[in-house]
N, C-alpha and C positions, 0 to 999 in steps of 0.2 A: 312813678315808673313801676309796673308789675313785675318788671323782670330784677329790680332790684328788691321790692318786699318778699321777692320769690327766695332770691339770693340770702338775703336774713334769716328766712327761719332753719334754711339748709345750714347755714354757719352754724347759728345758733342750737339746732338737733344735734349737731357734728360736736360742738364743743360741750355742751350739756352732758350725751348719751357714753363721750367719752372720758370725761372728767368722774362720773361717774361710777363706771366699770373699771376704771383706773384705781378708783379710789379703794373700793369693792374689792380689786386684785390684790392691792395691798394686805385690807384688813384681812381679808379670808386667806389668803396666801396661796393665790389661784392663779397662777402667770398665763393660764388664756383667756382670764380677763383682764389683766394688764395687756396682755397684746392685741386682746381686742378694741380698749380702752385707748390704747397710742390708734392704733389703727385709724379709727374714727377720727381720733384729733386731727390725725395727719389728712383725713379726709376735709376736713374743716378747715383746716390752714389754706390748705389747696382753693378751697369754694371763697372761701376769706380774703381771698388774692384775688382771685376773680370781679369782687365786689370790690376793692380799691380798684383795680383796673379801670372798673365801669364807672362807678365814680369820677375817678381823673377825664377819662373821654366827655362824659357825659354834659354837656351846658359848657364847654370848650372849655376845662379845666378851674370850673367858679367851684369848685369841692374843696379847695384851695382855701378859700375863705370860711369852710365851716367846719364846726369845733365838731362834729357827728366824724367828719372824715379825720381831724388827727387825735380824738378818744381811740376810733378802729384802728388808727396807723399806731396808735401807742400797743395795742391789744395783739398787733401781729408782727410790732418788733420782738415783744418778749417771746412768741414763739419763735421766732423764728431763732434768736442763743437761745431756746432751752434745747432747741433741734439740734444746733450747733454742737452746742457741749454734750447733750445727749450721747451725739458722732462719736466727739473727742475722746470724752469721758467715761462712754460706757454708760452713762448713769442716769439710768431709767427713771430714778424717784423722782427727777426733776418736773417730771409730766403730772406728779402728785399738786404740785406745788402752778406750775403755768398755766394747764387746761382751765381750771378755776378762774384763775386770777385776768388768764385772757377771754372768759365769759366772761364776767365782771366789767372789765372795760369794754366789752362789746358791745354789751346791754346798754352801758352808760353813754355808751356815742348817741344811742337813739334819747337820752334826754337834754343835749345843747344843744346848744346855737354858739356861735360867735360873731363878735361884730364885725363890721369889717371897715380893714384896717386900709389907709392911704400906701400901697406897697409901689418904689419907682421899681418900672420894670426890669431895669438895669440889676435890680439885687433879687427878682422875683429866685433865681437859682441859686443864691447865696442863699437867701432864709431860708427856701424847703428843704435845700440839698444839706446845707449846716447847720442850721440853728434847730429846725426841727428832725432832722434827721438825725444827726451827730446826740444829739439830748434826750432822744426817744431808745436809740440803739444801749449809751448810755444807764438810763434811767433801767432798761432790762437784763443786764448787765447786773444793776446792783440787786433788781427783783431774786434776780437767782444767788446773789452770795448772801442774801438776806436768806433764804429761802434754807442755802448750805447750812448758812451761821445757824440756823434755829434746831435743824438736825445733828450738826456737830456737836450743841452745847446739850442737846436732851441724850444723845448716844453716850457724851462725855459721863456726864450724872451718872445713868445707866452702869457705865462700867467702873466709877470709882465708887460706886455704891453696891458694887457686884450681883447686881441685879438680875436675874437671868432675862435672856432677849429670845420672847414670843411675836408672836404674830407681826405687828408693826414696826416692831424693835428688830425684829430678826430679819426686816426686809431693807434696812438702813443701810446706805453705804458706808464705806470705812471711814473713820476722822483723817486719814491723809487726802479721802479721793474730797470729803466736804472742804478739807482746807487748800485742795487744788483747785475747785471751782472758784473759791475764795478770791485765789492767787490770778487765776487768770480774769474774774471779773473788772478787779483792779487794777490788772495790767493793762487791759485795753478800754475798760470803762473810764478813767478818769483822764488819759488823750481827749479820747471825745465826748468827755462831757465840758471840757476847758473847750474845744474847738466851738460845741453849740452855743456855750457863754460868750463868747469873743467873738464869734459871729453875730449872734443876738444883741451886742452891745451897739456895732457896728453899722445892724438895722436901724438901730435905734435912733444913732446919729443920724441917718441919712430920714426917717420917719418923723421923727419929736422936734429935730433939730437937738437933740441931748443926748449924752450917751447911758447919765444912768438920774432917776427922778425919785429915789428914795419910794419905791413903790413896793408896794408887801412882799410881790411877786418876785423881784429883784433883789432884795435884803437875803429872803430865802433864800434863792441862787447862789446868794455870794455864800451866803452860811456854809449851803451843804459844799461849795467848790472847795471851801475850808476847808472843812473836816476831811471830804474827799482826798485832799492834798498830803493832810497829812497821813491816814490811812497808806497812801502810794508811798510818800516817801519811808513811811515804817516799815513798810509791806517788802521795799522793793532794796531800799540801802541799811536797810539794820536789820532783816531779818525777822522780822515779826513775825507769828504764822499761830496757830490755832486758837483758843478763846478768847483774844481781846482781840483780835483781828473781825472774828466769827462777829461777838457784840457791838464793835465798831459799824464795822456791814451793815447789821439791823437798826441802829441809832439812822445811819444817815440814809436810809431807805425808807425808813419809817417818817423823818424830814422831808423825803421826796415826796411823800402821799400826802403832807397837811399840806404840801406846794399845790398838788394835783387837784385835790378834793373839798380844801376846808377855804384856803385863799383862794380860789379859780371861781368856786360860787356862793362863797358867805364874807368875805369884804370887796372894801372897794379898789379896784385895783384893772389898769386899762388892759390889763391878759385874762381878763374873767372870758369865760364857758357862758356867762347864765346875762350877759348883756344883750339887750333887743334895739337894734336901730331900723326906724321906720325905712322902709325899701328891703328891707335883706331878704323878704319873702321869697326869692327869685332863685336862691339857692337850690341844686339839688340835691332833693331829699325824698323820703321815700313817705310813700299814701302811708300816714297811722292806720291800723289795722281799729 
């Protein structure tokens, strides 16, 4: 489809030219190149949504079944909370940290496939609406308190080290607004990442006939739901809050990437990205360039 390889490189220029000038505005300490840098992304987002649109329409909703469409749906959850908290927050560095991160999985949509899976149609809105939605919204959620946590803990150093703060350092937001992004990723990130797991369990019985198969992909799950767990309950009834919250963040978001990355297409496991079954050719997908 031309008018979808057309749609890619527009994303792909949008999130590139602005992750860039972003990054630039940072280091030089040039705020119209940060705003031209958001700018762009926010152009990219915009074109980004277009191309799941087209997608979904396109071959009466078979995008459904390919791992190319929820790489990109994972790459425009994370913008879409870093937009969010941006609003909330104020806090612009967060675009240092998404634009990147949602090229990256942009790019990477264009190298899966996924197999496809026996779905009864009865639960077709149960798995996209929760399992992968609630898990995707989630998982970006922790990109960004991952994202806080690593700012917090270098800003920290920084100033118990009384370091003076230039260029990069001097563009950092405060360690309350990093331990507020903290605060609020955990508050609504791990609802819906327990919603996607118990959803996704759920699928499972009605698919496998089993609710859980000791599968890499699922072990992971359960791990980071753990840790997740306990972060919320520290976070939210004892009070926890700045560097062991921050390095909690990064531990179990950093768990979420070898779920994403390392298990998806380097073991064996029936949620792999990099599976080929004879027939799925029929997929839309867009002409290699």
């Amino acid at each position: 489809m031309p008018i979808l390889n057309i749609l890619f490189f527009l994303v792909l220029a949008g999130y590139f030219v602005g992750a860039t000038l972003h990054l630039l505005g940072v280091v030089a300490v040039k705020p119209a190149l940060r705003r031209a840098g958001s700018g762009l992304t926010v152009a990219g987002f915009a074109l980004h949504t277009a191309d799941l649109a087209l997608l979904l329409a396109s071959e009466r909703g078979a995008a459904l079944l390919s791992g190319e469409f929820y790489f990109s749906l994972l790459a425009w959850s994370l913008l879409l909370i870093c937009f969010f908290l941006w609003w909330r927050l104020r806090l612009g560095m967060l675009g240092v940290l998404a634009a990147p991160l949602a090229l990256f999985l942009f790019l990477s949509s264009q190298a899966v496939t996924a197999a496809r899976m026996p779905l009864p149609k009865a639960l077709g809105g149960l798995f996209f609406g929760l399992h992968i939605g609630a898990l995707f919204l989630a998982i970006s959620l922790l990109a960004m308190a991952c994202g806080a946590g690593v700012a917090y803990l270098y800003l920290e150093r920084k100033i118990k080290t009384k370091e003076k703060l230039t260029g990069f350092s001097k563009s950092l937001p405060a360690l309350a607004t990093c331990d507020a992004v903290n605060r609020w990723a955990v508050t609504a990130g791990f609802p819906l990442y327990t919603i996607g797991l118990l959803s996704g369990f759920i699928w499972a019985k009605f698919t496998w006939n089993r609710i859980f198969s000791y599968d890499p992909k699922e072990i992971t799950a359960i791990c980071v739901w753990l840790l997740f767990a306990f972060l919320f309950h520290q976070r939210l009834f004892l009070g926890w809050r700045g560097r062991v919250t921050a390095r909690m963040a990064i531990w179990i978001f950093s768990l979420t990437l070898v779920s994403l990355l390392i298990i998806n297409f380097f073991m064996p496991t029936h949620h792999s990205f990099s599976r080929y079954i004879d027939g799925a050719t029929d997929l839309p997908v867009r002409t290699q360039p």
